[in-house]
PyMOL Python script that loads the backbone (N, CA, C, O; Angstrom):
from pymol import cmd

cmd.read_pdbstr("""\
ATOM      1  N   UNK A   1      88.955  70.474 137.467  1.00  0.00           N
ATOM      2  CA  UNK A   1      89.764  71.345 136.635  1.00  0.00           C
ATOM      3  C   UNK A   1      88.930  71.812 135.447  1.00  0.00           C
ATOM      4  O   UNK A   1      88.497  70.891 134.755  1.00  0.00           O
ATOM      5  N   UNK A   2      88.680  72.788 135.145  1.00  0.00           N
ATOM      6  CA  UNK A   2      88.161  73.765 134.039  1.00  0.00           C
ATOM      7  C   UNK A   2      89.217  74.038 132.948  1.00  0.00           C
ATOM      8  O   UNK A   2      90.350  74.508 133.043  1.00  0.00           O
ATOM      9  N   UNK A   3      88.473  73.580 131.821  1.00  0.00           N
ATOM     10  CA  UNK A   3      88.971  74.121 130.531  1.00  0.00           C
ATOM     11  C   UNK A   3      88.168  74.889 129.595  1.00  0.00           C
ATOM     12  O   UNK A   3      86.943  74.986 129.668  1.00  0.00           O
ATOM     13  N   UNK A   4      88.886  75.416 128.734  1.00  0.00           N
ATOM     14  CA  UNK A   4      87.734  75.952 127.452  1.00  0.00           C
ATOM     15  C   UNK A   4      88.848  75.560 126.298  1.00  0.00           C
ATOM     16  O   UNK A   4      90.052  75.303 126.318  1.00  0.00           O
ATOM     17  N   UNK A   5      87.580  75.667 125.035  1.00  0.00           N
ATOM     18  CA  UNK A   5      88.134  75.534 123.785  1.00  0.00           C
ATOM     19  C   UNK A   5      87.219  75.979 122.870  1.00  0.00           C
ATOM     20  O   UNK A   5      86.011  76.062 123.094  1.00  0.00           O
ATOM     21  N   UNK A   6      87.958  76.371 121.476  1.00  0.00           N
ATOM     22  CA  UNK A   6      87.085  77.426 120.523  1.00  0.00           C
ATOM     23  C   UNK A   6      87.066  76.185 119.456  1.00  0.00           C
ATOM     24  O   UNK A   6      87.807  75.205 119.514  1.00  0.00           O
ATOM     25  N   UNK A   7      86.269  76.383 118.672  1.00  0.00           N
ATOM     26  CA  UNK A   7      85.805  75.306 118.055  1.00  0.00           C
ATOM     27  C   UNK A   7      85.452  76.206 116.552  1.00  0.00           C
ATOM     28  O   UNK A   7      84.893  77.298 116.663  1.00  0.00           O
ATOM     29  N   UNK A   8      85.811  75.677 115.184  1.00  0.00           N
ATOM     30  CA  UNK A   8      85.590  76.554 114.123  1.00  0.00           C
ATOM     31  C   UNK A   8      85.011  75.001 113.450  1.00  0.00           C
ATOM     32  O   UNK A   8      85.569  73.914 113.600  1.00  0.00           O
ATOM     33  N   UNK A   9      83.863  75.245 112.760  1.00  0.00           N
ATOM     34  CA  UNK A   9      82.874  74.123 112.105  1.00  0.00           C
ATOM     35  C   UNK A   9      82.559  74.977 111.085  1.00  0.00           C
ATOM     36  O   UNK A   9      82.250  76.168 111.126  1.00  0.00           O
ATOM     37  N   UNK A  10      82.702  74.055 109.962  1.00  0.00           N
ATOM     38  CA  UNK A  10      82.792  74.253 108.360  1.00  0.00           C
ATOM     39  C   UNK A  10      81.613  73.298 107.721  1.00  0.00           C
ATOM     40  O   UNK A  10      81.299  72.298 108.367  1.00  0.00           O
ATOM     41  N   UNK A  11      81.149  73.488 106.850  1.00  0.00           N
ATOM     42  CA  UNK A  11      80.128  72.780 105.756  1.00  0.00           C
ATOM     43  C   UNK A  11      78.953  73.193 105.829  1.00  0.00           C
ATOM     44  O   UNK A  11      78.461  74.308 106.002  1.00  0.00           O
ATOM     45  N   UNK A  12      78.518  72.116 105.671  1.00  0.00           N
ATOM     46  CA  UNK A  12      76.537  72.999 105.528  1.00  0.00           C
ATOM     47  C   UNK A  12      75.838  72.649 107.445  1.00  0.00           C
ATOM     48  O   UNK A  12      75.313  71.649 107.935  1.00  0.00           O
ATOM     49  N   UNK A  13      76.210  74.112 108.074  1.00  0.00           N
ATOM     50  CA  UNK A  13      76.677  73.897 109.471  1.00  0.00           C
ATOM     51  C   UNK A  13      75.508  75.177 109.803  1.00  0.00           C
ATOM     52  O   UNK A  13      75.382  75.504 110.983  1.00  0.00           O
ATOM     53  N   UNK A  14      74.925  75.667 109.071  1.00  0.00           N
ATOM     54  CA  UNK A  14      73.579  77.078 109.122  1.00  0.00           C
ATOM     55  C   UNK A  14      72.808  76.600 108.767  1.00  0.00           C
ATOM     56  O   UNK A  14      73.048  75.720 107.940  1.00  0.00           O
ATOM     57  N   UNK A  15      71.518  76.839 109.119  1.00  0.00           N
ATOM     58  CA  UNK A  15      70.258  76.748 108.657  1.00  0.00           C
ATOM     59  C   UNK A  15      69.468  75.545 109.098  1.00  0.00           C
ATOM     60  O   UNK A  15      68.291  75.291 108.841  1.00  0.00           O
ATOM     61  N   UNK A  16      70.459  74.752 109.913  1.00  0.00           N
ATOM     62  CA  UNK A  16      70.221  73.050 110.090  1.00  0.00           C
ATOM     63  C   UNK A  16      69.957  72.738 111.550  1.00  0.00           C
ATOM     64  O   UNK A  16      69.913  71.603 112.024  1.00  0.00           O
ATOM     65  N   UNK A  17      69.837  73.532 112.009  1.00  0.00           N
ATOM     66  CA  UNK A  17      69.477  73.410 113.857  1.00  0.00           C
ATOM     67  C   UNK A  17      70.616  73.429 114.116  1.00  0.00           C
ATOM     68  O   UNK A  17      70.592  73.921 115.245  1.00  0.00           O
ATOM     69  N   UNK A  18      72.072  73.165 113.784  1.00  0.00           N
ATOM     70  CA  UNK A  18      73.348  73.300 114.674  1.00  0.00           C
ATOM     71  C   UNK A  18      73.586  74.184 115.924  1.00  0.00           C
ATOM     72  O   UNK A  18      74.193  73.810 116.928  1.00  0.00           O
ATOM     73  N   UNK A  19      72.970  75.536 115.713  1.00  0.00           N
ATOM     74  CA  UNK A  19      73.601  76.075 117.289  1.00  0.00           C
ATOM     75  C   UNK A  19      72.371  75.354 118.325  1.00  0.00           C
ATOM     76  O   UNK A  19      72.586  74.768 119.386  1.00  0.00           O
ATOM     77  N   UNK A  20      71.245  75.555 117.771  1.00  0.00           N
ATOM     78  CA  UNK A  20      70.352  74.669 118.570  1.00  0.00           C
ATOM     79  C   UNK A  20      70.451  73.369 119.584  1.00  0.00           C
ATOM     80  O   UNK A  20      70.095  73.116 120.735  1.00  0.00           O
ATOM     81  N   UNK A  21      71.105  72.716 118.560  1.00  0.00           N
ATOM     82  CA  UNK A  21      71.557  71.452 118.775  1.00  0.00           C
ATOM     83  C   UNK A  21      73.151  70.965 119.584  1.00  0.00           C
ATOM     84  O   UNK A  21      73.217  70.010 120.358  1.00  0.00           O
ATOM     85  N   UNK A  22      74.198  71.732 119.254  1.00  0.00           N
ATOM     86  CA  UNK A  22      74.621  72.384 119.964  1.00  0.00           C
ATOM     87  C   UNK A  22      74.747  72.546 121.686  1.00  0.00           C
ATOM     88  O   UNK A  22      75.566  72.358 122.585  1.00  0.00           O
ATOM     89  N   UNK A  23      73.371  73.020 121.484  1.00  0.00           N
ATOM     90  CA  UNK A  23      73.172  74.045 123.100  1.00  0.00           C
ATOM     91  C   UNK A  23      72.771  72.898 123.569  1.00  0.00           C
ATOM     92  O   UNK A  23      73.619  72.703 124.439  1.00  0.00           O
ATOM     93  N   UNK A  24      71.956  71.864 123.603  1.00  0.00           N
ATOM     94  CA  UNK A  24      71.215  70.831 123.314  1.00  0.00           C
ATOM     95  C   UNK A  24      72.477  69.902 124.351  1.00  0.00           C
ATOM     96  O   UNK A  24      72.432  69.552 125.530  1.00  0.00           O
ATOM     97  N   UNK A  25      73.120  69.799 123.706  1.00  0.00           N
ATOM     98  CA  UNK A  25      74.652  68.758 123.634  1.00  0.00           C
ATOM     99  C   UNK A  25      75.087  69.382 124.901  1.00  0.00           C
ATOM    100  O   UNK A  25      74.834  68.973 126.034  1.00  0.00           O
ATOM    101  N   UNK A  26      75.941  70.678 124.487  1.00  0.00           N
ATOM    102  CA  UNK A  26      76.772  71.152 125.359  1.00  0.00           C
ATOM    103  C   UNK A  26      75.866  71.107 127.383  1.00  0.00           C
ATOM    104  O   UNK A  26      76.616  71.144 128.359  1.00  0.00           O
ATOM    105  N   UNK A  27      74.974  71.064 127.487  1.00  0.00           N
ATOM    106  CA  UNK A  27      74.046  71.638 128.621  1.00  0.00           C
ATOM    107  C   UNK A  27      73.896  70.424 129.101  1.00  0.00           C
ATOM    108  O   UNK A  27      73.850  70.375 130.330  1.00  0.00           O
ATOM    109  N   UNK A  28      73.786  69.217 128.414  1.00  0.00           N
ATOM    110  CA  UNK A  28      73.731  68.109 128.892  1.00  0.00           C
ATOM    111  C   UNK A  28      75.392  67.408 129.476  1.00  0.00           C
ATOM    112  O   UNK A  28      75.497  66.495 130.295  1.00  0.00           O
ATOM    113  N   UNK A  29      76.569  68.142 128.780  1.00  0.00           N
ATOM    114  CA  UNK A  29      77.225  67.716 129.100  1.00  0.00           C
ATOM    115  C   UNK A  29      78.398  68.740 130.343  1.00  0.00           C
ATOM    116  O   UNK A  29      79.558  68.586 130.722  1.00  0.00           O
ATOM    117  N   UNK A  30      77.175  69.887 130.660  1.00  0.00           N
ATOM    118  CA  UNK A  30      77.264  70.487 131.865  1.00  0.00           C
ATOM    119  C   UNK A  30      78.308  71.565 131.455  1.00  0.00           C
ATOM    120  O   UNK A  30      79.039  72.133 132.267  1.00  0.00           O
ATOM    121  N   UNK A  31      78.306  71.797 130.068  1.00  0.00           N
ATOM    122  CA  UNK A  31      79.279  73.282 129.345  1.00  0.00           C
ATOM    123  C   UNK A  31      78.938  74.352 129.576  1.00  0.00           C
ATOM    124  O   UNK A  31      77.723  74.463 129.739  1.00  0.00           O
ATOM    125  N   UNK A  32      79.629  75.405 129.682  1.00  0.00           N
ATOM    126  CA  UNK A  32      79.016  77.016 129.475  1.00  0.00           C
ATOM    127  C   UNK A  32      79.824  77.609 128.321  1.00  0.00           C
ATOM    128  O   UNK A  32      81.040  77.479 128.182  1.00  0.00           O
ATOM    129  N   UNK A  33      78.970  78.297 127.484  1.00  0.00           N
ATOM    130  CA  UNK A  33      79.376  79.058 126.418  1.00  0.00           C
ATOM    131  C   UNK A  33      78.160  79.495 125.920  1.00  0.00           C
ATOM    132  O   UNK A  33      77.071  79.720 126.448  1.00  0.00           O
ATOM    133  N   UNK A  34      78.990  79.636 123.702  1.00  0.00           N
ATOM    134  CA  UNK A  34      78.308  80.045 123.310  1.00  0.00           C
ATOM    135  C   UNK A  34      78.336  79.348 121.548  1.00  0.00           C
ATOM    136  O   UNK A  34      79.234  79.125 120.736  1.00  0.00           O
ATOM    137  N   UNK A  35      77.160  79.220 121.557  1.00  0.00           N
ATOM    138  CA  UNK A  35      77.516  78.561 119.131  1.00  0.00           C
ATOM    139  C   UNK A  35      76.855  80.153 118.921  1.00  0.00           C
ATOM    140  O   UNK A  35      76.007  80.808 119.528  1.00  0.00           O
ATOM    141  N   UNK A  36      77.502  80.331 118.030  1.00  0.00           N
ATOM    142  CA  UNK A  36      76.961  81.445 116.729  1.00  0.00           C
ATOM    143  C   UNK A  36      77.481  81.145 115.454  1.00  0.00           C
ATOM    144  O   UNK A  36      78.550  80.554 115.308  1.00  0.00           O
ATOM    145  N   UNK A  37      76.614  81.612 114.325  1.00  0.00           N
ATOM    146  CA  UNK A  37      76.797  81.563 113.454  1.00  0.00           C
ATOM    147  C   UNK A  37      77.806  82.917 112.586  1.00  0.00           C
ATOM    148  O   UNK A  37      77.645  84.136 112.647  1.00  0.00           O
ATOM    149  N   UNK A  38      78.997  81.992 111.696  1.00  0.00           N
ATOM    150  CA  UNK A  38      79.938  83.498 111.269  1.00  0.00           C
ATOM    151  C   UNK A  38      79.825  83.669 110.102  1.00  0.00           C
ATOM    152  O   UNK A  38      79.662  82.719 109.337  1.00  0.00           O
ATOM    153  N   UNK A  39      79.901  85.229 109.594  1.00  0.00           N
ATOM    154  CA  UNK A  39      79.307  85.633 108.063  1.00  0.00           C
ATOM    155  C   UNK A  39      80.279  84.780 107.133  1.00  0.00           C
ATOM    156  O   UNK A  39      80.093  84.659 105.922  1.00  0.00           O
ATOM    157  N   UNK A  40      81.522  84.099 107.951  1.00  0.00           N
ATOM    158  CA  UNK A  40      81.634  83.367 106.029  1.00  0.00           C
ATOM    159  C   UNK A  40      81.197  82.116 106.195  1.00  0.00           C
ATOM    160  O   UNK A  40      81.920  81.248 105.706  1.00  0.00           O
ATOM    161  N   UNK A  41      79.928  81.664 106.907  1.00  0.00           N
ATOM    162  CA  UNK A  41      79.296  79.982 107.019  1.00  0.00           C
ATOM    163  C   UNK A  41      79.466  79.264 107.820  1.00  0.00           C
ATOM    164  O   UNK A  41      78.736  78.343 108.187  1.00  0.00           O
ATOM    165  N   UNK A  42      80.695  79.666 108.295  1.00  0.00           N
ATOM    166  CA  UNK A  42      80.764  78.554 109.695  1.00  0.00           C
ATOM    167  C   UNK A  42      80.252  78.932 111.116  1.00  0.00           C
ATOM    168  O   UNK A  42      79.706  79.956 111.529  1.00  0.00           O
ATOM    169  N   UNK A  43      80.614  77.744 111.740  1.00  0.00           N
ATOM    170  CA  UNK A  43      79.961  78.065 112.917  1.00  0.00           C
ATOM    171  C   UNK A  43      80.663  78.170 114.163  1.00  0.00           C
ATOM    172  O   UNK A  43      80.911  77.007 114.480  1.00  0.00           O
ATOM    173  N   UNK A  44      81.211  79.113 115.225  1.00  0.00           N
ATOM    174  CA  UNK A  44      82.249  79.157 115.797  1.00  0.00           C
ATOM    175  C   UNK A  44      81.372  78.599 117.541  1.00  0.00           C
ATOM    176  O   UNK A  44      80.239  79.036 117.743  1.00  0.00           O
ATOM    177  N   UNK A  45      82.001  77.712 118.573  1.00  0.00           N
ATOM    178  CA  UNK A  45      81.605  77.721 119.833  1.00  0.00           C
ATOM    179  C   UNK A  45      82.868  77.512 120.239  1.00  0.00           C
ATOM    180  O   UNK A  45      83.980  77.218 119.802  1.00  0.00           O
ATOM    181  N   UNK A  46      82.139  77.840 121.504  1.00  0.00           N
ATOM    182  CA  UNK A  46      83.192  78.571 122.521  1.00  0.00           C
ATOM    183  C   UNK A  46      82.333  77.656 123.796  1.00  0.00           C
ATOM    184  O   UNK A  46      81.125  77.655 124.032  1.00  0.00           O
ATOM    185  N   UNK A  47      83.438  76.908 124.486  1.00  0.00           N
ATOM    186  CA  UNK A  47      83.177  76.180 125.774  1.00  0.00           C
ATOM    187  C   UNK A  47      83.876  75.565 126.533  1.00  0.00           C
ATOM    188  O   UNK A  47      84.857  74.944 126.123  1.00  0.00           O
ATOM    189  N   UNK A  48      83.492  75.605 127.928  1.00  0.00           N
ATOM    190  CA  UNK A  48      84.319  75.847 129.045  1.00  0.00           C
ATOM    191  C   UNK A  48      83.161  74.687 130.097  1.00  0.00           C
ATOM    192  O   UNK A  48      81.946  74.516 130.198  1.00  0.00           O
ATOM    193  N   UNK A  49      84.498  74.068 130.760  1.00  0.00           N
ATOM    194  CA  UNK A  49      84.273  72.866 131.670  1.00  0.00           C
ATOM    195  C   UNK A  49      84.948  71.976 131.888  1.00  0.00           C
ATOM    196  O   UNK A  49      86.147  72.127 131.653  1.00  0.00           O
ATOM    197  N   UNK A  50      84.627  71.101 132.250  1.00  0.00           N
ATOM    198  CA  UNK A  50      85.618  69.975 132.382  1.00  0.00           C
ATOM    199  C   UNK A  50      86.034  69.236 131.162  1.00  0.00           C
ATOM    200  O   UNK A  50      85.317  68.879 130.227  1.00  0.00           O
ATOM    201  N   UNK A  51      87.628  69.022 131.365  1.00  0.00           N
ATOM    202  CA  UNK A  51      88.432  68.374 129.363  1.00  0.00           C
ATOM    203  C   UNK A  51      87.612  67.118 128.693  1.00  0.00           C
ATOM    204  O   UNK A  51      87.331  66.928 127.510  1.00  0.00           O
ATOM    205  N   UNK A  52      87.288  66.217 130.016  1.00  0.00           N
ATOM    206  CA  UNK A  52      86.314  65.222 128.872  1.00  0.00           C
ATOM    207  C   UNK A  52      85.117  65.745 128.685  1.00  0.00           C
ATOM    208  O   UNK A  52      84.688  65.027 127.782  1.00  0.00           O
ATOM    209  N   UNK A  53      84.165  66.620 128.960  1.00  0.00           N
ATOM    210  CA  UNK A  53      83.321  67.289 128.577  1.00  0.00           C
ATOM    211  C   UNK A  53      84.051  67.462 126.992  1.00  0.00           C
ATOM    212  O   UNK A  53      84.016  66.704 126.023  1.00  0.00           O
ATOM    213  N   UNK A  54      84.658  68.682 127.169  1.00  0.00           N
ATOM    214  CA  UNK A  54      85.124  69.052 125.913  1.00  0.00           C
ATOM    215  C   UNK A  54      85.128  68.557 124.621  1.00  0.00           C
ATOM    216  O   UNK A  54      84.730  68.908 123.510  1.00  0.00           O
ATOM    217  N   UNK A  55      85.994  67.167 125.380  1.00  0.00           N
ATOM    218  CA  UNK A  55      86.371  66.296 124.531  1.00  0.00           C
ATOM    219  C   UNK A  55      85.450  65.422 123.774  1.00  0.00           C
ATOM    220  O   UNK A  55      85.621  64.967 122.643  1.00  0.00           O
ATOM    221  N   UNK A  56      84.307  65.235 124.685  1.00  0.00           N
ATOM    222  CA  UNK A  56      82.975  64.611 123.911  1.00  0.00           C
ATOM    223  C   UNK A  56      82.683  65.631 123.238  1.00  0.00           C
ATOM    224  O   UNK A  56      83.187  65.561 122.117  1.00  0.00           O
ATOM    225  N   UNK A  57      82.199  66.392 123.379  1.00  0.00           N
ATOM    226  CA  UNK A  57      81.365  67.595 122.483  1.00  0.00           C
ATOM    227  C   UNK A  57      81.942  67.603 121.106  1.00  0.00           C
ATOM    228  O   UNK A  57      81.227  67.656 120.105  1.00  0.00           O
ATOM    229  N   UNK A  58      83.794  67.528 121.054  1.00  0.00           N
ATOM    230  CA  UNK A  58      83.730  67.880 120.277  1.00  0.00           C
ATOM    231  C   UNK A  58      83.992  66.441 119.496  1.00  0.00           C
ATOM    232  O   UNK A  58      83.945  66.444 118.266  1.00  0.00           O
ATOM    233  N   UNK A  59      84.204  65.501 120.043  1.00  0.00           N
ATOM    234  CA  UNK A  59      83.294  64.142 119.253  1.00  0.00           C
ATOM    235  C   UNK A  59      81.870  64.561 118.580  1.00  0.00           C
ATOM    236  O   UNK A  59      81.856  64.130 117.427  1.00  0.00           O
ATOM    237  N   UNK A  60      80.771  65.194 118.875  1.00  0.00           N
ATOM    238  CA  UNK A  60      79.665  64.718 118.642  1.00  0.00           C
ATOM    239  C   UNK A  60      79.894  66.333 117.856  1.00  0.00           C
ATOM    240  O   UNK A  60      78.714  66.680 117.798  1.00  0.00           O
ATOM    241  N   UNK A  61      80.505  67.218 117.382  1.00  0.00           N
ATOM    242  CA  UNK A  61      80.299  68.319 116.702  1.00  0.00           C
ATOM    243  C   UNK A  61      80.956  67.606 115.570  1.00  0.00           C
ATOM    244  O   UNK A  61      80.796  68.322 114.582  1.00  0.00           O
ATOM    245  N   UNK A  62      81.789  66.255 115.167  1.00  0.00           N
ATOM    246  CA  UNK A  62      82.656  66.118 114.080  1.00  0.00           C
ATOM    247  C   UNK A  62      81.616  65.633 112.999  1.00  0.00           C
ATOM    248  O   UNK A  62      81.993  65.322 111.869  1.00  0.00           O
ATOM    249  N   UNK A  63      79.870  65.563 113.506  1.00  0.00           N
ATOM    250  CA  UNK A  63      79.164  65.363 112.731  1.00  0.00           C
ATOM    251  C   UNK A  63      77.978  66.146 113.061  1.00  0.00           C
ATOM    252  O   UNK A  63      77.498  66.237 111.932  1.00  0.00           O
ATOM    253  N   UNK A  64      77.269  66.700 113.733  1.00  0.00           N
ATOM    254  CA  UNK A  64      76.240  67.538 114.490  1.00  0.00           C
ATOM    255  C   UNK A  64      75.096  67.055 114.042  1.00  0.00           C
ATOM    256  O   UNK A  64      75.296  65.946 113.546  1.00  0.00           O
ATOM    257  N   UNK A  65      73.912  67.400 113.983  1.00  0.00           N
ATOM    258  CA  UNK A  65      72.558  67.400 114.192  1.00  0.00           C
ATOM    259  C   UNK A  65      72.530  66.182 112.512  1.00  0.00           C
ATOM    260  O   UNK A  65      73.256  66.368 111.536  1.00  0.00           O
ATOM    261  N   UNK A  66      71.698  65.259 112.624  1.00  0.00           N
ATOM    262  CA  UNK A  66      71.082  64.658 111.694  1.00  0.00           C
ATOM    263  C   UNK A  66      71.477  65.945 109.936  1.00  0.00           C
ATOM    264  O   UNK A  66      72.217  65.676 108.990  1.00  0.00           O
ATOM    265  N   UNK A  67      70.802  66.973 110.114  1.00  0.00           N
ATOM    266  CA  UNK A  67      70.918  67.618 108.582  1.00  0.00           C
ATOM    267  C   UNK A  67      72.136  68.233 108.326  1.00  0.00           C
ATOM    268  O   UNK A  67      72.396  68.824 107.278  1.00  0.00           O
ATOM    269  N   UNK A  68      73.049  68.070 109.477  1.00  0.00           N
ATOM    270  CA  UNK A  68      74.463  68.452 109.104  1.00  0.00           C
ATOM    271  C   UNK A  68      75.347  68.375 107.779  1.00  0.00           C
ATOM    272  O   UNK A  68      75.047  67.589 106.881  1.00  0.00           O
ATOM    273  N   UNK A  69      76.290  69.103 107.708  1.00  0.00           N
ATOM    274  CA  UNK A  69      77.651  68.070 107.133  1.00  0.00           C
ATOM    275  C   UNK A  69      78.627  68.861 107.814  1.00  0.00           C
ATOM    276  O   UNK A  69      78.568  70.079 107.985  1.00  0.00           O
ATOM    277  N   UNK A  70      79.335  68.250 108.110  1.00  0.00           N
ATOM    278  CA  UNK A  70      80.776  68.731 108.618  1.00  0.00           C
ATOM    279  C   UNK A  70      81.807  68.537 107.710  1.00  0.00           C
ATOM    280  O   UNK A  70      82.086  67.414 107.290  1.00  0.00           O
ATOM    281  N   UNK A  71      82.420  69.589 107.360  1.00  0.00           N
ATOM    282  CA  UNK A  71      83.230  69.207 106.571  1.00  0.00           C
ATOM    283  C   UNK A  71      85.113  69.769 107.558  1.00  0.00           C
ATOM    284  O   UNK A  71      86.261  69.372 107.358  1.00  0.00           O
ATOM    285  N   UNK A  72      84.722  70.472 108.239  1.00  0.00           N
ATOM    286  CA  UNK A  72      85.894  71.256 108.795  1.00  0.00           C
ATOM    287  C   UNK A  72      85.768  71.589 110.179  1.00  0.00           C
ATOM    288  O   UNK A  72      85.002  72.469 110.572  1.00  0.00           O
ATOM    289  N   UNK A  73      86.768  70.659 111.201  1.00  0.00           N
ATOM    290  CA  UNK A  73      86.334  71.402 112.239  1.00  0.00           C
ATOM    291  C   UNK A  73      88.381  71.276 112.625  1.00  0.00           C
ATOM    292  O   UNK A  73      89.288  70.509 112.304  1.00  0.00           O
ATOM    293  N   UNK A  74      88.233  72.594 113.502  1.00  0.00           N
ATOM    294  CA  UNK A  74      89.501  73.371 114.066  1.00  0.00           C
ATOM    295  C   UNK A  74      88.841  73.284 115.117  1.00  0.00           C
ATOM    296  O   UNK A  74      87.652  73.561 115.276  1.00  0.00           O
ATOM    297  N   UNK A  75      89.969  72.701 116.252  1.00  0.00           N
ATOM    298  CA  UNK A  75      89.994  73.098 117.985  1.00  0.00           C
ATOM    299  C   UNK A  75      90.927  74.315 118.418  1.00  0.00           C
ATOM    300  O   UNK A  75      91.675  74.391 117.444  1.00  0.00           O
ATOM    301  N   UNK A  76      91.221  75.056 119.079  1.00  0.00           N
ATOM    302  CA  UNK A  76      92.298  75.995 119.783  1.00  0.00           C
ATOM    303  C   UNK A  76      91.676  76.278 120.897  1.00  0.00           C
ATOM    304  O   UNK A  76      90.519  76.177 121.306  1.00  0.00           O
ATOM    305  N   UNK A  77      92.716  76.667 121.322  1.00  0.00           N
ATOM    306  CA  UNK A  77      92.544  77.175 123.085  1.00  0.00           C
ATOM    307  C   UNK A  77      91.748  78.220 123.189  1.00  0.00           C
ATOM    308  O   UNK A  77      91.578  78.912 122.185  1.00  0.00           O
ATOM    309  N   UNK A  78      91.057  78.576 124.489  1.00  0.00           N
ATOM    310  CA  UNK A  78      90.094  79.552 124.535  1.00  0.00           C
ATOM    311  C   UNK A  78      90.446  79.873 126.207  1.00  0.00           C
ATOM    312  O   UNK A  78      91.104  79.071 126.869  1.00  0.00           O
ATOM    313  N   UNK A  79      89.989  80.970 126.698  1.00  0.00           N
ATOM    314  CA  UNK A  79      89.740  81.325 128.049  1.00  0.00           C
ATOM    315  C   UNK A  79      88.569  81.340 128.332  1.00  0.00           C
ATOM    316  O   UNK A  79      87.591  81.824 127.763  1.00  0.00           O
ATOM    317  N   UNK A  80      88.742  80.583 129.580  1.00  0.00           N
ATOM    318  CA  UNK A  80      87.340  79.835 130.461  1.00  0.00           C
ATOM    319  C   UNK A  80      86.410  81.365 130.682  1.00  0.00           C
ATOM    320  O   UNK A  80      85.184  81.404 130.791  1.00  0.00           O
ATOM    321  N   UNK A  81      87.287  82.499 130.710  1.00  0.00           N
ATOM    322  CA  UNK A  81      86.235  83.938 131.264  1.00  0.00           C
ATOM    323  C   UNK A  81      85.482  84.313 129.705  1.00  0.00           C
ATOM    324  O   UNK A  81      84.997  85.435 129.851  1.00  0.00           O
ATOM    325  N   UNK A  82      85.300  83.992 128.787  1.00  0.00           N
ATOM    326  CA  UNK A  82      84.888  84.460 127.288  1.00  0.00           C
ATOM    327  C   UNK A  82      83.247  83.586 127.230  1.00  0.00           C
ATOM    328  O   UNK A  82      82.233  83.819 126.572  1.00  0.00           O
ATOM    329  N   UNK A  83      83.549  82.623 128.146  1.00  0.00           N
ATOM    330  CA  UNK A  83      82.387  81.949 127.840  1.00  0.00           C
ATOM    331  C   UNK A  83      81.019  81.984 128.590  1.00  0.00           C
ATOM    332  O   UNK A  83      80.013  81.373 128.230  1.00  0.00           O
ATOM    333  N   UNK A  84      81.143  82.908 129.848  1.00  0.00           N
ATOM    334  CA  UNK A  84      80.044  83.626 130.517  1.00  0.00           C
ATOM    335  C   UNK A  84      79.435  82.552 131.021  1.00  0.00           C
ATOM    336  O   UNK A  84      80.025  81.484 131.187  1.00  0.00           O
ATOM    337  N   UNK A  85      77.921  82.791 131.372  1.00  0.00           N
ATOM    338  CA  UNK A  85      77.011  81.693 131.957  1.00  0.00           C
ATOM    339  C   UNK A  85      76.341  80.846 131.579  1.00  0.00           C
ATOM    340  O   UNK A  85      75.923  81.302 130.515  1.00  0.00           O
ATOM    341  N   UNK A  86      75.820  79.658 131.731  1.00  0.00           N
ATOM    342  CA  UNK A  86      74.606  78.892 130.664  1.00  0.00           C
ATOM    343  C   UNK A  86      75.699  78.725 129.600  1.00  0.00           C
ATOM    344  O   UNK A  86      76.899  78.995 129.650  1.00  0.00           O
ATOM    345  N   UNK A  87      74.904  78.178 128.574  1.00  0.00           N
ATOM    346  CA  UNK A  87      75.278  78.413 127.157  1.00  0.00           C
ATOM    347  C   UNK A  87      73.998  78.535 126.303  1.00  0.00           C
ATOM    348  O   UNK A  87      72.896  77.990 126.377  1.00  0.00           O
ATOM    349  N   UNK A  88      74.721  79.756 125.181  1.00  0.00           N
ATOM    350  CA  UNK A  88      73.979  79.725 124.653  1.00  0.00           C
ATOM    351  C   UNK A  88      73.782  80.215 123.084  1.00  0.00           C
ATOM    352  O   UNK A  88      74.793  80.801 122.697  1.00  0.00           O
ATOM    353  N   UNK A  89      73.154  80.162 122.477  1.00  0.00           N
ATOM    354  CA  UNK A  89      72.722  79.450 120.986  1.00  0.00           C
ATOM    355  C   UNK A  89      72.613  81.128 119.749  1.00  0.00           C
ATOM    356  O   UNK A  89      71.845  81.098 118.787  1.00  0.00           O
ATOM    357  N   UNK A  90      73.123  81.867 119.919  1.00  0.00           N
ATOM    358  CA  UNK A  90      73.012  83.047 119.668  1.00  0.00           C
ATOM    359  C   UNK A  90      73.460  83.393 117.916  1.00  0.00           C
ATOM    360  O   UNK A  90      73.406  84.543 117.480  1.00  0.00           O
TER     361      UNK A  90
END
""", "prot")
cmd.dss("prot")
cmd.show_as("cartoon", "prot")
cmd.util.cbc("prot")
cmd.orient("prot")
């Protein structure tokens, strides 16, 4: 069974390898999407796969890469067709 979910990440979440890291995560845990970075700082991904996939990822986004901080993260629903092929770090 396939799911997706949109993911909104808040704090000092740019400049720090996050979508990198990210892609890193998600690929290992066999996701397709996408991290980008949004003009007011945060960082939005989008990913699609199986729910405990999901569900880890977004365990390991509630703190991300070593130079992180997380200060804010939002889950909501997403459609599995938004998230295209691979994932990737854009």
């Amino acid at each position: 069974m396939s799911a997706a979910a949109r993911f909104l990440i808040g704090g000092r979440v740019q400049g720090v390898f996050f979508r990198a890291s990210t892609r890193q995560q998600a690929q290992r845990l066999g996701l397709r999407g996408y991290a980008k970075n949004l003009p007011d700082g945060r960082v939005e991904v989008l990913a699609a796969g199986e729910p405990d996939a999901l569900d880890a990822l977004e365990r390991w986004l509630q703190h991300g890469p070593p130079m992180a901080r997380v200060d804010a993260l939002r889950r909501e629903p997403a459609s599995a067709d938004e998230a295209g092929e691979g994932f990737k770090a854009g």
